[in-house]
C-alpha positions in Angstrom: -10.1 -5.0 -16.9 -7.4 -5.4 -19.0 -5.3 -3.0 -18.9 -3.4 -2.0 -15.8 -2.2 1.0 -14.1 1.0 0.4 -13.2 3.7 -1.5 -14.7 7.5 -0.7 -15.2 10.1 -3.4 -14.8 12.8 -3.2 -11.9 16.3 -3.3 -13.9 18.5 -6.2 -13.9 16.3 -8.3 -11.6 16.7 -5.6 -8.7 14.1 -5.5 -6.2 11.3 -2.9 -7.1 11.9 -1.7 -3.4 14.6 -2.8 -0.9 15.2 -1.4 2.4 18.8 -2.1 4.4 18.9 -2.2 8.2 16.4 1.0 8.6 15.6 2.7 11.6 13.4 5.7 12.3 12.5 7.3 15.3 10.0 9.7 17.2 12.1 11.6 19.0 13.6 9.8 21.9 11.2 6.8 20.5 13.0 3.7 18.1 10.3 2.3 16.5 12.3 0.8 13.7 15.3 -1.0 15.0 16.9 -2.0 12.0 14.7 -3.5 9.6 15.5 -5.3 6.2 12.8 -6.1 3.6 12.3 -6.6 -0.2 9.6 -6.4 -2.7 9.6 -7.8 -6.1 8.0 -6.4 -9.4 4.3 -8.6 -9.6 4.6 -9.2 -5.4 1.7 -8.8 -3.2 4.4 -8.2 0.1 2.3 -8.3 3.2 3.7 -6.1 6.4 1.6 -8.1 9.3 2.1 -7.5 13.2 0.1 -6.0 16.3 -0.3 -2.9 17.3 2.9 -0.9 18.0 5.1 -3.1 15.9 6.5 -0.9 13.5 4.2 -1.2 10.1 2.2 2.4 9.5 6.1 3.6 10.4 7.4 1.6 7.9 5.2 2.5 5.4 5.6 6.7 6.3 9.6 6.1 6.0 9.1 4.3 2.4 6.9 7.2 1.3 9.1 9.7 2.0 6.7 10.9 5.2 9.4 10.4 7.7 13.3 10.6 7.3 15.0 7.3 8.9 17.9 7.9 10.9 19.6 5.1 9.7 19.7 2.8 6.6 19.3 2.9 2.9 15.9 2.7 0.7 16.3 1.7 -2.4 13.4 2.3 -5.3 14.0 0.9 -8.9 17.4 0.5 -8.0 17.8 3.8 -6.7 18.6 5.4 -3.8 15.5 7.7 -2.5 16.6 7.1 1.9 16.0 11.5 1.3 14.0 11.5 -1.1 10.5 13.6 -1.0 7.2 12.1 -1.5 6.2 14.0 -4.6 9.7 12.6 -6.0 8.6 9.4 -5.3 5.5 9.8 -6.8 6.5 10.9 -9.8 8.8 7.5 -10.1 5.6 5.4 -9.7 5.1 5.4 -5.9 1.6 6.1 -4.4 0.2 5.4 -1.0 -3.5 4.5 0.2 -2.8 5.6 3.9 -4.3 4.7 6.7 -7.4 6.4 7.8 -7.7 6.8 4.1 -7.7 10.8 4.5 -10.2 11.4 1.7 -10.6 15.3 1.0 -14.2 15.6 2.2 -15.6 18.4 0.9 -14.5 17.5 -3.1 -16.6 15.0 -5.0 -15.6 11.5 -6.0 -14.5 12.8 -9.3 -12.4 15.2 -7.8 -10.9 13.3 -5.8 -9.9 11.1 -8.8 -8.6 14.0 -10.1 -6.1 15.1 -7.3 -4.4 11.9 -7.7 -3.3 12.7 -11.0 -2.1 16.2 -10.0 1.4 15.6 -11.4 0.8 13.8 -14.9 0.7 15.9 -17.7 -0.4 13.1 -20.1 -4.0 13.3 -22.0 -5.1 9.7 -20.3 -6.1 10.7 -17.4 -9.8 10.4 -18.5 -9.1 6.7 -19.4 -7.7 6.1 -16.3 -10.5 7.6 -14.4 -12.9 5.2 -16.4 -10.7 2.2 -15.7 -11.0 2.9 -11.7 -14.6 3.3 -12.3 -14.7 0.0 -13.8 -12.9 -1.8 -10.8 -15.4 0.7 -8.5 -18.6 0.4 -9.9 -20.0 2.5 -6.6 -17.4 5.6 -7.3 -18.8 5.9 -10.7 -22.6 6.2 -9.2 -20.9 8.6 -6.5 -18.8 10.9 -8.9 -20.7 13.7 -7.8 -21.0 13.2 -4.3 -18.8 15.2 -1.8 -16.3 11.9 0.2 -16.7 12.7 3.5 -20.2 12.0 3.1 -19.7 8.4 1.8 -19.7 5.0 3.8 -16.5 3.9 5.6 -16.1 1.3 2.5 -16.5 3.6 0.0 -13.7 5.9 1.3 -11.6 3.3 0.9 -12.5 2.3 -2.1 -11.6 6.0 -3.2 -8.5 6.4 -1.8 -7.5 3.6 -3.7 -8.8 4.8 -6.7 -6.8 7.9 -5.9 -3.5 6.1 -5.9 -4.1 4.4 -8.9 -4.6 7.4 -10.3 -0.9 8.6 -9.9 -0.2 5.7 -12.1 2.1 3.8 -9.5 4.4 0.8 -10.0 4.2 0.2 -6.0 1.4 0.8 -4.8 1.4 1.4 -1.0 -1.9 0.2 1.3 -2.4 0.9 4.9 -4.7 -0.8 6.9 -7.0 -1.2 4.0 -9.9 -3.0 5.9 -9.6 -1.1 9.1 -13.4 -0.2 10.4 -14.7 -2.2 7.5 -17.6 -4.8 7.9 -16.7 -8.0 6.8 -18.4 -8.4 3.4 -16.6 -5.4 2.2 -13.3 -6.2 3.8 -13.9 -9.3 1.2 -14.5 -6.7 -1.7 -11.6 -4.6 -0.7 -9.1 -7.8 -0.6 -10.6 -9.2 -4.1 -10.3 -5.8 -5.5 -6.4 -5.9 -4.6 -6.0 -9.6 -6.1 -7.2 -7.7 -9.1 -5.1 -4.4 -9.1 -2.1 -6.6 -8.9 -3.4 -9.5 -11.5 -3.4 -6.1 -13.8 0.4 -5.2 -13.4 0.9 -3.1 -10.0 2.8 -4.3 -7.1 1.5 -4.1 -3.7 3.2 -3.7 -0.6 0.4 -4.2 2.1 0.4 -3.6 5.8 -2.8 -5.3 7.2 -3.7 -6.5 10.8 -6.2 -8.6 9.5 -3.2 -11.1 9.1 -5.5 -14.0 8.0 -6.6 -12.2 5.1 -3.4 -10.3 4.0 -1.3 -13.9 4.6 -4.0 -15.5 2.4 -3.4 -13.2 -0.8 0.2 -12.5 -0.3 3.2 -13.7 -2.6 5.3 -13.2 0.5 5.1 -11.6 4.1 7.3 -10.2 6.9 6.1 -10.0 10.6 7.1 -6.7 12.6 7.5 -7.0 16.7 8.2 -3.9 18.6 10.3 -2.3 15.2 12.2 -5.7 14.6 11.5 -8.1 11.8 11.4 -11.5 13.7 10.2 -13.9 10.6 9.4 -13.9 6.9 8.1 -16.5 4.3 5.8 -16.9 1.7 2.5 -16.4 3.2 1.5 -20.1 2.6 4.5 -20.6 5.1 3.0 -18.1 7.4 -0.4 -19.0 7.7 0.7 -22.8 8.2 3.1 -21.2 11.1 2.7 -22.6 14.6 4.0 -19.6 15.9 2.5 -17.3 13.5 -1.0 -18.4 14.2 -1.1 -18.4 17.8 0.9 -14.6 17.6 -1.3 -12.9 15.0 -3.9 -15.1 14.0 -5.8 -15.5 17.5 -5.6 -19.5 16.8 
């Protein structure tokens, strides 16, 4: 592919995304305590930690899912800390989430579709054959209701469904979670690619190994805190890191 998705310069060499000393909480719960992190237009950003540490609420906060009780979230240069989600999709913000929530009773194709439910272009064709080129296997399910498809090839289509908003920052969670290995591999190449075609990725991923080893840059999450940061070169050549989150 050739053509990309996304796209859409951050203005005056402004991060794409920036969040300032966040915090969110369930109820009584902090699980952010505070957190600072930036992502730059053409990143892969990698959110790695273990269970508990913060990352799927990190990513619900940027998205607009959940309102932190503290801090500012920047997109684009702007402030969106109350901003909705459709608001932020419409400024080039779409989410893979965790679980991958396919709508299982629609086809492939349909699904394709509902991630272009606020564009009111005429490309949305093109851009349905453009996620069929980087999924072969959704084109040869197009007519096959999700929930009926392979753990791999939900994911594959809730990708696809992202792309499909056209996003600048595109959002994954947990991308290989329940995957078999020779897929996980597919998934991770097919992310290499999304971004080599103009979208930035802001990834959260406990296979850290993987994530660290495709990442322009990463931040580790402990308990709601970010406790290190580097390029993930750095982190994968961490002491520390590797014994933490790499089971080395």
């Amino acid at each position: 592919m050739t053509a990309g998705f996304g796209g859409g310069s951050s203005a005056g060499g402004v991060p794409m995304l920036r969040l300032t000393d966040v915090e969110a909480a369930y109820g009584a719960i902090v699980a952010l305590k505070g957190i600072s992190i930036e992502v730059h237009e053409g990143e892969v950003v990698s959110l790695i930690g273990s269970n508990g540490a913060g990352k799927t609420t990190t990513m619900k906060t940027i998205h607009g899912l959940m309102k932190p009780r503290a801090g500012r979230i920047e997109f684009l240069g702007k402030d969106v800390t109350k901003s909705k989600t459709e608001e932020l999709v419409r400024m080039g913000m779409a989410q893979s989430p965790e679980g991958r929530r396919v709508f299982p009773r629609m086809t492939v194709l349909e699904n394709l579709e509902m991630g272009a439910f606020q564009r009111t272009d005429n490309e949305i064709g093109r851009d349905i054959d453009m996620v069929y080129g980087m999924f072969p296997r959704l084109r040869e399910r197009k007519d096959q209701k999700a929930g009926l498809m392979s753990g791999g090839e939900q994911q594959m289509l809730a990708m696809g469904r992202a792309l499909m908003a056209r996003p600048k920052l595109l959002l994954l969670d947990e991308p290989s979670m329940g995957l078999a290995p020779l897929v996980i591999q597919q998934i991770f190449d097919i992310i290499v690619e999304i971004n080599r075609t103009g979208t930035t990725v802001l990834l959260v991923e406990q296979n850290a190994n993987v994530a660290l080893s495709i990442s322009h840059r990463a931040y580790v999450l402990e308990t709601g805190v970010v406790v290190t940061h580097g390029t993930g070169q750095e982190l994968l050549a961490s002491d520390e890191v590797r014994k933490a989150y790499l089971g080395e």
